[in-house]
N, CA, C and O atoms as CSV, one atom per row, in Angstrom:
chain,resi,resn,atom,element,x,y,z
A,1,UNK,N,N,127.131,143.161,144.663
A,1,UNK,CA,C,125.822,142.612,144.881
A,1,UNK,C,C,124.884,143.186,143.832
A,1,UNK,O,O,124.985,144.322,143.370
A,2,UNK,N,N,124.128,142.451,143.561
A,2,UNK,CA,C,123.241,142.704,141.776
A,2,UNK,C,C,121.809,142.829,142.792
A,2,UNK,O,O,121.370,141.889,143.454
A,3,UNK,N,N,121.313,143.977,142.749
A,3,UNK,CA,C,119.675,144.559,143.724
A,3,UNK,C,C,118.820,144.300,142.092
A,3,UNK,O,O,119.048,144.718,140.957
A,4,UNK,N,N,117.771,143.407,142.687
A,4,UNK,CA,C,116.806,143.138,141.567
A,4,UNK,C,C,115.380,143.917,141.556
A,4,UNK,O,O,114.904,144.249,142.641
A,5,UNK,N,N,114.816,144.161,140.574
A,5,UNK,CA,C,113.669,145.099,140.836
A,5,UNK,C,C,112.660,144.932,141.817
A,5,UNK,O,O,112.626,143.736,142.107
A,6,UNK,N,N,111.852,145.556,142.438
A,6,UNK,CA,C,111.108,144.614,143.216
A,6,UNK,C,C,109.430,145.315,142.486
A,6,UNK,O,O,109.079,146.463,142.218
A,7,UNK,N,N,108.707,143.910,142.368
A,7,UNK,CA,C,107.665,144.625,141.931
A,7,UNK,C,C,106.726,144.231,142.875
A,7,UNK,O,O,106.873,143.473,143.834
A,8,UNK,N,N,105.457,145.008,142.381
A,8,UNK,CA,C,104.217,145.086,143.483
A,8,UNK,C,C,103.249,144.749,143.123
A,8,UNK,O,O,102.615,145.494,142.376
A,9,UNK,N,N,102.718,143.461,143.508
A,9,UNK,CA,C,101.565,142.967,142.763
A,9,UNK,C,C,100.466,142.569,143.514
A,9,UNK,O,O,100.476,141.408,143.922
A,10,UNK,N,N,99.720,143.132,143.728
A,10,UNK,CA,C,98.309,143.034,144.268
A,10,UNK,C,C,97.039,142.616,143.744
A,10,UNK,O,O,96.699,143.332,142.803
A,11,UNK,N,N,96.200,141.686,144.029
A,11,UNK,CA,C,94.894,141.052,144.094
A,11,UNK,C,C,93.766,141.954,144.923
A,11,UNK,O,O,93.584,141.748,146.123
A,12,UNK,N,N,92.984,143.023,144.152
A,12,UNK,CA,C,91.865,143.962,144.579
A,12,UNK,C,C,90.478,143.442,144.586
A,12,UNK,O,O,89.856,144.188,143.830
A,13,UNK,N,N,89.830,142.709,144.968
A,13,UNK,CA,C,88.413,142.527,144.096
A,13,UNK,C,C,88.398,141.952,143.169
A,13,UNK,O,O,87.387,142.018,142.471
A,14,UNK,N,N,89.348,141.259,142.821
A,14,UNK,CA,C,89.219,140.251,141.349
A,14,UNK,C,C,89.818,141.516,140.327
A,14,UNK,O,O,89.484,141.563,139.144
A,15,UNK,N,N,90.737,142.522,140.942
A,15,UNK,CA,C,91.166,143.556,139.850
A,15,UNK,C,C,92.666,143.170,139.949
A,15,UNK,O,O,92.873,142.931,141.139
A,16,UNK,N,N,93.888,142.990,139.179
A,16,UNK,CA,C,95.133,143.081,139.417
A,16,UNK,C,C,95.603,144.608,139.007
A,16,UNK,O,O,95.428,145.403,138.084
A,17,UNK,N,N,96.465,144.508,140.541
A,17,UNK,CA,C,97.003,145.884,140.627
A,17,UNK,C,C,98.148,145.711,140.817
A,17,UNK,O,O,98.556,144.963,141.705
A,18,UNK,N,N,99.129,146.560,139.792
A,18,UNK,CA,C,100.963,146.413,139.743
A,18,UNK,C,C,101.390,147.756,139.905
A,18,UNK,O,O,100.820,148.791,139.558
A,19,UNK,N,N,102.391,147.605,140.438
A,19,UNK,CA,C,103.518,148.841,140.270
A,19,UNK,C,C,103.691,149.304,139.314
A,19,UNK,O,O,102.725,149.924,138.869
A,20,UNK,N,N,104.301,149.293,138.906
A,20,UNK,CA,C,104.990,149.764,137.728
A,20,UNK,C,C,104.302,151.162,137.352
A,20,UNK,O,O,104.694,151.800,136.374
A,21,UNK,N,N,84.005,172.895,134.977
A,21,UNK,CA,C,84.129,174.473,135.290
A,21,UNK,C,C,82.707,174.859,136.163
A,21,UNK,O,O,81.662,174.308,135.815
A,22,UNK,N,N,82.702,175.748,137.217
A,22,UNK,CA,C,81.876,176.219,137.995
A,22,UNK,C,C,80.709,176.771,137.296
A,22,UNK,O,O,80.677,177.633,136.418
A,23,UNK,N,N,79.479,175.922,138.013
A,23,UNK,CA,C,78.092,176.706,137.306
A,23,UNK,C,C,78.008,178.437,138.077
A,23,UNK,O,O,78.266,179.061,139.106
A,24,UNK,N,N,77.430,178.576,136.656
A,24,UNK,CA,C,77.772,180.225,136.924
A,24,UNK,C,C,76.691,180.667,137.758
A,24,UNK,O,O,76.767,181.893,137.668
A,25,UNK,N,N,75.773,180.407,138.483
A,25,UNK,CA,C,75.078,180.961,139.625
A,25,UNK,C,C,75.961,180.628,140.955
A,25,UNK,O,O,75.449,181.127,141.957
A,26,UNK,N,N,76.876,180.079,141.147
A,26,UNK,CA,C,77.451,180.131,141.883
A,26,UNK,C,C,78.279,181.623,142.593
A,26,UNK,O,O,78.696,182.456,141.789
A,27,UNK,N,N,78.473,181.879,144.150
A,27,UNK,CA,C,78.686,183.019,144.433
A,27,UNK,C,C,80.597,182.877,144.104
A,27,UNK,O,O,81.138,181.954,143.496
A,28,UNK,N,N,81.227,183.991,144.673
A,28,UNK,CA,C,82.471,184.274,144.228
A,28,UNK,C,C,83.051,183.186,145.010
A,28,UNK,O,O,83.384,182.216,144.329
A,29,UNK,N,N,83.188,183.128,145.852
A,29,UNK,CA,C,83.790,182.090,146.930
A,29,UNK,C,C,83.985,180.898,146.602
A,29,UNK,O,O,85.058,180.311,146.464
A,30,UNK,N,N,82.149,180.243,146.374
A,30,UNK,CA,C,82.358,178.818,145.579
A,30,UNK,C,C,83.182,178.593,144.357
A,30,UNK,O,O,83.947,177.677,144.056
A,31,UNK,N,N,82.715,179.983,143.563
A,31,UNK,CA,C,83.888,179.237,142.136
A,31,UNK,C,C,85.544,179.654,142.474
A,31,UNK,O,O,86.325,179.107,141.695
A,32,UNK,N,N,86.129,180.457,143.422
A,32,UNK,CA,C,87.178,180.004,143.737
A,32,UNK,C,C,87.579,178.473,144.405
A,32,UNK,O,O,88.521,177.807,143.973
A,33,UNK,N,N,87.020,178.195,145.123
A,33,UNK,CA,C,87.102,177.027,145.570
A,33,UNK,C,C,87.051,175.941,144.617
A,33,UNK,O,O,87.919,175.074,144.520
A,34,UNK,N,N,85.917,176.025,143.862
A,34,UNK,CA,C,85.732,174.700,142.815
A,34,UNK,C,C,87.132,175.078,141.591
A,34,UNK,O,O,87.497,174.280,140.728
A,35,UNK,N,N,87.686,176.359,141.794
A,35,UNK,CA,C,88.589,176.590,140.611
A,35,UNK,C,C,89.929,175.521,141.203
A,35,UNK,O,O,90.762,174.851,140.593
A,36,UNK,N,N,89.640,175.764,142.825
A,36,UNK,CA,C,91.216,174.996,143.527
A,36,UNK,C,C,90.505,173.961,143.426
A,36,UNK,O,O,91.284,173.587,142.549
A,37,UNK,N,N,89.791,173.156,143.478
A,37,UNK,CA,C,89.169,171.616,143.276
A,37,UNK,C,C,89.683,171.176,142.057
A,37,UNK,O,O,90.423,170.192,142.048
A,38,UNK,N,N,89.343,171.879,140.820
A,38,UNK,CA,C,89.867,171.869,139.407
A,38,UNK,C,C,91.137,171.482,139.309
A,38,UNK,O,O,91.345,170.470,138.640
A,39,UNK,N,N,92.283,172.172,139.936
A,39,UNK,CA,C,93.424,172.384,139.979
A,39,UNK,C,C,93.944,171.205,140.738
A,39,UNK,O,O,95.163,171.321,140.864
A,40,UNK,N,N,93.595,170.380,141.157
A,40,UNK,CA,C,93.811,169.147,142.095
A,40,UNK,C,C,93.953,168.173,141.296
A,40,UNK,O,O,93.397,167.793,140.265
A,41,UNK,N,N,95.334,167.605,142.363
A,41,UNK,CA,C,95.960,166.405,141.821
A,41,UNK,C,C,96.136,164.772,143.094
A,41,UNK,O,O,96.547,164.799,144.253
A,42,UNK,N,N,95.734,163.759,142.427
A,42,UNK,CA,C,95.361,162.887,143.744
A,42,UNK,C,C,96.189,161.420,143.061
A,42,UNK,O,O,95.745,160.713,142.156
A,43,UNK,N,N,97.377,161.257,143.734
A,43,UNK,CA,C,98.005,160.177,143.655
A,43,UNK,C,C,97.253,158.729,144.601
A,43,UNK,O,O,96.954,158.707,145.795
A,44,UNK,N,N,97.139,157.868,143.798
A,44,UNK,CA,C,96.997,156.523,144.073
A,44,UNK,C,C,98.315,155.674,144.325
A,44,UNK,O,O,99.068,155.860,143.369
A,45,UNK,N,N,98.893,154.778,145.291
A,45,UNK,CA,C,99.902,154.289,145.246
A,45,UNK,C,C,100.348,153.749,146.299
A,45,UNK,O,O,99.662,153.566,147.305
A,46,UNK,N,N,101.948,153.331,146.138
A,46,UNK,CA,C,102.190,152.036,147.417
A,46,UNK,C,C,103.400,153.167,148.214
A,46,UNK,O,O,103.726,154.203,147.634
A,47,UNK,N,N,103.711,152.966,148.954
A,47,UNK,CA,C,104.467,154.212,149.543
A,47,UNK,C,C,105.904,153.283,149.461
A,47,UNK,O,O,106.930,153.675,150.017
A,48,UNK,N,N,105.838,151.928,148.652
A,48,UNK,CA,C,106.878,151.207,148.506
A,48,UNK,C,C,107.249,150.813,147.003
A,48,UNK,O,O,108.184,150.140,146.568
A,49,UNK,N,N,106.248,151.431,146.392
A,49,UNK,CA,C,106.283,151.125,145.249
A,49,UNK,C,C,107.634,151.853,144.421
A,49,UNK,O,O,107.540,153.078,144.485
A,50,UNK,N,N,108.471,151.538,143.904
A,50,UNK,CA,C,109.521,152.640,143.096
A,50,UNK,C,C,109.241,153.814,142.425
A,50,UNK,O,O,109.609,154.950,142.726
A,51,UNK,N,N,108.389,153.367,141.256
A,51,UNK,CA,C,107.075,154.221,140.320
A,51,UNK,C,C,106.933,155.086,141.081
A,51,UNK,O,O,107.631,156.099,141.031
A,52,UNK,N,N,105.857,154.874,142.104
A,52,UNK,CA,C,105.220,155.950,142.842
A,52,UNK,C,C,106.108,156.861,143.396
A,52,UNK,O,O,105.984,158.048,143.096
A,53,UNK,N,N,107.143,156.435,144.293
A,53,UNK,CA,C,108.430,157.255,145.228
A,53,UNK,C,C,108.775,158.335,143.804
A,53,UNK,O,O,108.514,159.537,143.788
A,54,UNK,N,N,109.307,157.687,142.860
A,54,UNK,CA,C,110.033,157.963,141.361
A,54,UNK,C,C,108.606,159.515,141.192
A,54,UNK,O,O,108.906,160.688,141.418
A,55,UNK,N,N,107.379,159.120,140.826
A,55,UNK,CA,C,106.418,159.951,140.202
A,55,UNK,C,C,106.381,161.223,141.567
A,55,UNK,O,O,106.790,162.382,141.499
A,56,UNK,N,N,105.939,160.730,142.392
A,56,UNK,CA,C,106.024,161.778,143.630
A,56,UNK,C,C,106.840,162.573,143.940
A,56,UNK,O,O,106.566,163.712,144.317
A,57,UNK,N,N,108.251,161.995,143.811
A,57,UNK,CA,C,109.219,162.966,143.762
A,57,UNK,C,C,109.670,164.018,142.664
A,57,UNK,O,O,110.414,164.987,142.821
A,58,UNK,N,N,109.088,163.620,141.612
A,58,UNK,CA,C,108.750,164.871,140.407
A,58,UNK,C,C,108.071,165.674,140.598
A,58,UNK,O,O,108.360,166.750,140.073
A,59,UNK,N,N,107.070,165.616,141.267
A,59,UNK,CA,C,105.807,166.372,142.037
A,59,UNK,C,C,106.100,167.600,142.875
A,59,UNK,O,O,105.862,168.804,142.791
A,60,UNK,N,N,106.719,166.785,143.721
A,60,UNK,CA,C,107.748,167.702,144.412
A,60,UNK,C,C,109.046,168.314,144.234
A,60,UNK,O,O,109.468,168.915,145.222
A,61,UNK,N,N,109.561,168.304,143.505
A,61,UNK,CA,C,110.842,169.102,142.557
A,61,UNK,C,C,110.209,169.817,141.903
A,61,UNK,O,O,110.413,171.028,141.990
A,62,UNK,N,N,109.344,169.367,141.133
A,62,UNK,CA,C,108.137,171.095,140.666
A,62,UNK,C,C,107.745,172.003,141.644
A,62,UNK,O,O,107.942,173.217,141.579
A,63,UNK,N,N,107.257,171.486,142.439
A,63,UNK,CA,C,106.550,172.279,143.769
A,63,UNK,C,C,104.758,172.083,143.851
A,63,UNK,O,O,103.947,172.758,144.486
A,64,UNK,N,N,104.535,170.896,142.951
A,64,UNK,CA,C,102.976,170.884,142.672
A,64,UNK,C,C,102.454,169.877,144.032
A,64,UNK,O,O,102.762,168.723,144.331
A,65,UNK,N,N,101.498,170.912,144.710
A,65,UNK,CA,C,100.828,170.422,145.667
A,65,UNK,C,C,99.836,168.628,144.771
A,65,UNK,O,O,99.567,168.368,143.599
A,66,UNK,N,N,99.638,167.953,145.900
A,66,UNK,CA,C,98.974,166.422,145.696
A,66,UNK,C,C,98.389,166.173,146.996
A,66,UNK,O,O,98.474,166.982,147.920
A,67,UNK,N,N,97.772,165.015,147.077
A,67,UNK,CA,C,97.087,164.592,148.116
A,67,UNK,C,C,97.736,163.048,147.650
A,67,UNK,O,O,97.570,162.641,146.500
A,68,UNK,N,N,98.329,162.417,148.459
A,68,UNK,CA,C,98.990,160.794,148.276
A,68,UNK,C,C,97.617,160.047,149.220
A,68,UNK,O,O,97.142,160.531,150.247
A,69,UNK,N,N,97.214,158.889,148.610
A,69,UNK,CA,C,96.811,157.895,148.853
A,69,UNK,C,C,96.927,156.951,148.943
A,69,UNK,O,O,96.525,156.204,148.051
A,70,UNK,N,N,97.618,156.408,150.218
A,70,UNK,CA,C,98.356,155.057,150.252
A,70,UNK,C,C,97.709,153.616,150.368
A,70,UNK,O,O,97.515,153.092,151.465
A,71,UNK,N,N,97.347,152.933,149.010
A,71,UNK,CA,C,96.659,151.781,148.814
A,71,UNK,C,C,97.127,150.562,149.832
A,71,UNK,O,O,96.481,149.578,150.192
A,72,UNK,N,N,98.479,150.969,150.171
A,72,UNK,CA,C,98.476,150.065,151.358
A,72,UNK,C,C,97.928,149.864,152.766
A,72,UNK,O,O,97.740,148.835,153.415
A,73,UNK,N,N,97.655,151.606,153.144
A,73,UNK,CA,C,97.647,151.679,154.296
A,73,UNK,C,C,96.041,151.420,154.121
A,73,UNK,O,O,95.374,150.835,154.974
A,74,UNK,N,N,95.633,151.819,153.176
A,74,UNK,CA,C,93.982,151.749,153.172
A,74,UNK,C,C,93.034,151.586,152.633
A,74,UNK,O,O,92.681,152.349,151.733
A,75,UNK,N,N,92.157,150.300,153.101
A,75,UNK,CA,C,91.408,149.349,152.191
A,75,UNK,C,C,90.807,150.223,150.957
A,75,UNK,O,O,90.672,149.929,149.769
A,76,UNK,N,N,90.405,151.760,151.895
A,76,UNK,CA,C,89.263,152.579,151.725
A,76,UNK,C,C,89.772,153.071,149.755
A,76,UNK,O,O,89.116,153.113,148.714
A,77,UNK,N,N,91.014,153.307,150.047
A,77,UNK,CA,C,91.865,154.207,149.377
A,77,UNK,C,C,91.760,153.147,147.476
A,77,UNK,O,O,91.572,153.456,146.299
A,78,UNK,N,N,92.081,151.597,148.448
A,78,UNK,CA,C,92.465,151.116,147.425
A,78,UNK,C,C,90.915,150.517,146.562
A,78,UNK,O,O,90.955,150.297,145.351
A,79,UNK,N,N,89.756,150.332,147.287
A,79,UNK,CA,C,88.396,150.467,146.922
A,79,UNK,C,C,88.230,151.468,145.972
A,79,UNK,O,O,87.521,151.367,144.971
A,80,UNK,N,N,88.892,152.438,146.295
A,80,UNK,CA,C,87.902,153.826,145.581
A,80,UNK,C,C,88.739,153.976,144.249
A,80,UNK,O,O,88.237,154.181,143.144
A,81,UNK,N,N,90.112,153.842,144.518
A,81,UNK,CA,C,91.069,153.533,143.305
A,81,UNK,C,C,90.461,152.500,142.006
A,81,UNK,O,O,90.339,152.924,140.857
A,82,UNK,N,N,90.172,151.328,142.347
A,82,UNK,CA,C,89.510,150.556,141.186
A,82,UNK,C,C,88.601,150.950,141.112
A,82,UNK,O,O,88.254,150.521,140.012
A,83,UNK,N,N,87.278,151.908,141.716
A,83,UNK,CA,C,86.531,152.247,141.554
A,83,UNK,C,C,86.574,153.261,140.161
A,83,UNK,O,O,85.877,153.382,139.153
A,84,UNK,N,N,87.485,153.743,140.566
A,84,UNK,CA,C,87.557,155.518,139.581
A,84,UNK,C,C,88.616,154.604,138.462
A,84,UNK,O,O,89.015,155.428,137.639
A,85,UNK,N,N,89.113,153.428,138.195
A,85,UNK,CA,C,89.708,153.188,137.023
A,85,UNK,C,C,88.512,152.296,136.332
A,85,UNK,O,O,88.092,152.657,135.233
A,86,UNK,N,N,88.241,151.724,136.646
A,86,UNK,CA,C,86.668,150.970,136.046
A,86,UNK,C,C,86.232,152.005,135.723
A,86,UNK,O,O,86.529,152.318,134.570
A,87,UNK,N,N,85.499,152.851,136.379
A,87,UNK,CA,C,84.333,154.022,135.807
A,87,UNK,C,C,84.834,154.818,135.078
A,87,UNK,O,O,84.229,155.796,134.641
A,88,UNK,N,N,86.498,154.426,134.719
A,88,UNK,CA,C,87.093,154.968,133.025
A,88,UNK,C,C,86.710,154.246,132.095
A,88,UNK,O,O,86.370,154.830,131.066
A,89,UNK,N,N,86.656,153.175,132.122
A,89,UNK,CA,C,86.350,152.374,131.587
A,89,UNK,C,C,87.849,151.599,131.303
A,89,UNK,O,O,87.948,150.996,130.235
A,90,UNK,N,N,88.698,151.602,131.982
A,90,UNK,CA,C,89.697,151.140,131.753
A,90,UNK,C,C,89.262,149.512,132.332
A,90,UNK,O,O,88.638,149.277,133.366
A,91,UNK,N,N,89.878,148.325,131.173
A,91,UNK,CA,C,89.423,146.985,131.437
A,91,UNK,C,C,90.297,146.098,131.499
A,91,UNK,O,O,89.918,144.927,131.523
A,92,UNK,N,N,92.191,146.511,131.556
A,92,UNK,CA,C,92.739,145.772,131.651
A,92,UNK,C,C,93.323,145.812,133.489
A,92,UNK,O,O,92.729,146.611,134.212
A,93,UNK,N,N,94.573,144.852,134.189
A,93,UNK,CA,C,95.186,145.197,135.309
A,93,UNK,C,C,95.505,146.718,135.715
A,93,UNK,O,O,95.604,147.537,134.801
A,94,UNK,N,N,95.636,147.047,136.782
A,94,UNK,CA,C,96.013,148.674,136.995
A,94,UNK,C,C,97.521,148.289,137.651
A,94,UNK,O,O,97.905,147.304,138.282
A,95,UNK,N,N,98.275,149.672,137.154
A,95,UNK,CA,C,99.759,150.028,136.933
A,95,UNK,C,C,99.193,151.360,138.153
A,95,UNK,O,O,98.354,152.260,138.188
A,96,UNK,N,N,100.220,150.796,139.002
A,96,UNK,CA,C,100.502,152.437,139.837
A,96,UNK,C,C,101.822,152.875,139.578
A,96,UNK,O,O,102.831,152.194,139.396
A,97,UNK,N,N,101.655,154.323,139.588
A,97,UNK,CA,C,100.731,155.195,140.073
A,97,UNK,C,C,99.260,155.105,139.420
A,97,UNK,O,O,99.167,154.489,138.358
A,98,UNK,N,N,98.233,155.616,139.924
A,98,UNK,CA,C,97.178,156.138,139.633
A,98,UNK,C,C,96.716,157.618,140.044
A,98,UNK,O,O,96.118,157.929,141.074
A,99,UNK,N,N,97.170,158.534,138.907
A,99,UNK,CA,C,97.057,159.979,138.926
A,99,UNK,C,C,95.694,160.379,138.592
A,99,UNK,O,O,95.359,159.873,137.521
A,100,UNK,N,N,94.560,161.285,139.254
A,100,UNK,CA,C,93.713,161.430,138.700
A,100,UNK,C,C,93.681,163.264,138.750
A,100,UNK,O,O,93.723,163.529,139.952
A,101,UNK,N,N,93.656,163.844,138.398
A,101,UNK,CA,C,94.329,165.272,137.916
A,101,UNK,C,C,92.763,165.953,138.184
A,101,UNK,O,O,91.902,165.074,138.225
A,102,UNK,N,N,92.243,167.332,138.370
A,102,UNK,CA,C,90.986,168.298,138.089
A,102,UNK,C,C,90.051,166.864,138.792
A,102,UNK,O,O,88.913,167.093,138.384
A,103,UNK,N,N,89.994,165.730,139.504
A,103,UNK,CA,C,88.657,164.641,139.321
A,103,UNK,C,C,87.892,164.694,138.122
A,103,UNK,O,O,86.664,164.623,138.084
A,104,UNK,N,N,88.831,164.851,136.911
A,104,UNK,CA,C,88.054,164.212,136.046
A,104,UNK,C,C,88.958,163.593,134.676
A,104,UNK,O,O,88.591,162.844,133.771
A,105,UNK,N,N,90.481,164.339,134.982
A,105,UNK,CA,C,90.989,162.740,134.032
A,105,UNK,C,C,92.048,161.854,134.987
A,105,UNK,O,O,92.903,162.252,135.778
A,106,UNK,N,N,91.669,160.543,134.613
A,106,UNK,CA,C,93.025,159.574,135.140
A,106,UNK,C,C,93.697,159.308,134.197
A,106,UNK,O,O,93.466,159.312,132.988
A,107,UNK,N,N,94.976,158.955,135.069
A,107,UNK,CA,C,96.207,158.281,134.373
A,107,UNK,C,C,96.744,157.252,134.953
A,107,UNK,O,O,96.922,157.297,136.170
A,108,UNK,N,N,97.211,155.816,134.020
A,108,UNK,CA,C,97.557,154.749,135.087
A,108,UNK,C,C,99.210,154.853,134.500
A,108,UNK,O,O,99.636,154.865,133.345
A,109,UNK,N,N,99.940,154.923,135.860
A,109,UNK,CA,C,101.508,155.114,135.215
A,109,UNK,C,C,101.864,155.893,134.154
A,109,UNK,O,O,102.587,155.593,133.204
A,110,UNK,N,N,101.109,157.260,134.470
A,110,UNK,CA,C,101.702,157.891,133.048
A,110,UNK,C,C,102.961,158.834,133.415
A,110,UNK,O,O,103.380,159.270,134.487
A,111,UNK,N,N,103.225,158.916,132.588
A,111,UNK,CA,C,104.864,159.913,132.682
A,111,UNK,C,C,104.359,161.465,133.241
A,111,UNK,O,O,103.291,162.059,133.096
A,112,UNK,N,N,105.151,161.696,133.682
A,112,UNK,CA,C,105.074,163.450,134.264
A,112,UNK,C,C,104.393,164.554,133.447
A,112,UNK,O,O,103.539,165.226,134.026
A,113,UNK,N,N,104.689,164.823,132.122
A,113,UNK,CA,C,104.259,165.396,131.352
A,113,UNK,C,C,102.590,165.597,130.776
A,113,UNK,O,O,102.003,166.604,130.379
A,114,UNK,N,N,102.092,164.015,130.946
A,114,UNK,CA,C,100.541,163.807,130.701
A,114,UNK,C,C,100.325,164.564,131.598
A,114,UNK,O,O,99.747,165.558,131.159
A,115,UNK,N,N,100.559,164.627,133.066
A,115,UNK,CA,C,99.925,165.261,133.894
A,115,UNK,C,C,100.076,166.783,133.877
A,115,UNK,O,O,98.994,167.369,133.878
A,116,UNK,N,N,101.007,167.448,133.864
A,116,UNK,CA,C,101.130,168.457,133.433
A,116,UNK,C,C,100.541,169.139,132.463
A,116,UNK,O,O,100.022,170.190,132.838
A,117,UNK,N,N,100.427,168.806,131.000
A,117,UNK,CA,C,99.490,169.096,130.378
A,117,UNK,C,C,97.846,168.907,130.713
A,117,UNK,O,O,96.909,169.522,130.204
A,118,UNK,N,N,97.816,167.903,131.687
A,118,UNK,CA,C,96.180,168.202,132.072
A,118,UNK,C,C,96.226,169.500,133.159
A,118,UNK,O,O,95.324,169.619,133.989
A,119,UNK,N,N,96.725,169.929,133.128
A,119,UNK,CA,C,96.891,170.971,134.260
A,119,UNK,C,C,96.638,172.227,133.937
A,119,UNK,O,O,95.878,172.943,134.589
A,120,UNK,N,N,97.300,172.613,132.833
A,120,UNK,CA,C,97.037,173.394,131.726
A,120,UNK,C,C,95.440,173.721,131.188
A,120,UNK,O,O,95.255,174.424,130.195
């Protein structure tokens, strides 16, 4: 039996979506905290998607903590997702995953390594 790819193609808002440092008056506490905010990694994605299963599970064979956001389960999730790829200015369809690393760079489907080096 020949299993064919399955892809994931979604209609957002008129968006197509596919598969495929602490201010220093701050006390000690806050800039630990904003240092673990920094350090944060926030997957966008379909919990059916291949990509995503595929990217997530690299995630976890490293041991790097994430927060998954499942665009399926939630309108909210998948709103805020085109939200934060527009306000990249990114202007073509979105590719999940959607990695957004520290909240302040994204990546649409990028390989393991981009992310890693933003980590750094």
């Amino acid at each position: 039996m020949k299993i064919l790819p399955i892809v994931l193609i979604i209609i957002l808002n008129g968006t197509l979506v596919q598969c495929s440092s602490a201010p220093e008056n701050t006390s000690a506490n806050e800039k630990i905290i904003t240092q673990v905010i920094q350090k944060s990694i926030v997957v966008y994605g379909s919990r059916q998607c291949p990509h995503c299963i595929n990217f997530k599970s690299k995630l976890d064979s490293i041991g790097l903590e994430y927060t998954f956001h499942d665009i399926d389960v939630s309108d909210q999730y998948a709103l805020e997702m085109v939200a934060r790829v527009k306000a990249s200015g990114h202007t073509e369809g979105i590719s999940i995953p959607v990695v957004v690393v520290n909240d302040q760079q994204l990546f649409i489907a990028p390989h393991i390594s981009k992310v890693l080096a933003a980590l750094d």
